[in-house]
N, C-alpha and C positions, 0 to 999 in steps of 0.2 A: 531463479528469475521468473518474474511472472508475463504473460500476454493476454491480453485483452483482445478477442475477438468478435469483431462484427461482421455475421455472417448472413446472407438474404435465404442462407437454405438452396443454395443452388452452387452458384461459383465458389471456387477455392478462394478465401481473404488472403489478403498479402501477406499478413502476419503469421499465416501457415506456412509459408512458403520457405518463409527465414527459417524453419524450425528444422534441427539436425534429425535422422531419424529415427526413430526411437515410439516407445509407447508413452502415450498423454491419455489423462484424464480431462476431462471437459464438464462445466457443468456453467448450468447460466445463472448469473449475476445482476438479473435485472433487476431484483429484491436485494439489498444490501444485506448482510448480516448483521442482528444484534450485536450490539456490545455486551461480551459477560461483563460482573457486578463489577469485576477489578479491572478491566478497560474502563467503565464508567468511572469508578473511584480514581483512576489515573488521571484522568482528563478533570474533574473537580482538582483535584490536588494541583493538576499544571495552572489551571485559573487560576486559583488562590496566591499561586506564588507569584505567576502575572500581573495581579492589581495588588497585590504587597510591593513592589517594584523589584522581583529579584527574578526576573527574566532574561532571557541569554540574546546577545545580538544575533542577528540574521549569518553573520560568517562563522559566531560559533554552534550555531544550530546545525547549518552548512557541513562545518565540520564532523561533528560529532553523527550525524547522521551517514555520511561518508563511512567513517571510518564501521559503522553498525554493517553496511552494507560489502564490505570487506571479508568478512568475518565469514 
């Protein structure tokens, strides 16, 4: 599971707070990551099937995503 934190560099964020204790790695995200060549190629391939009209309804995206996050 991931956390996003916003931090002013002074007070503890809430979202530390919830975290069990343990050792984390941190690093900032104000720069998105590229997409490698085959994230970009996925994303052309999901359009393509989109405006071909073979795209999934909202509850089986819902789904399908659920069940990824299970795993």
């Amino acid at each position: 599971m991931r956390h996003v934190v916003d931090w002013d560099g002074k007070n503890l964020p809430e979202e530390m707070k919830s975290l069990p204790p343990g050792r984390y790695a941190v690093r900032l995200i104000d720069e998105p990551a590229a997409l490698t060549a085959e994230e970009e190629e996925g994303i052309q391939q999901a359009m393509a099937s989109l405006a071909a009209g073979q795209g999934r309804s909202l509850d089986e995206a819902r789904d399908r995503v659920l069940r990824a996050l299970k795993r």
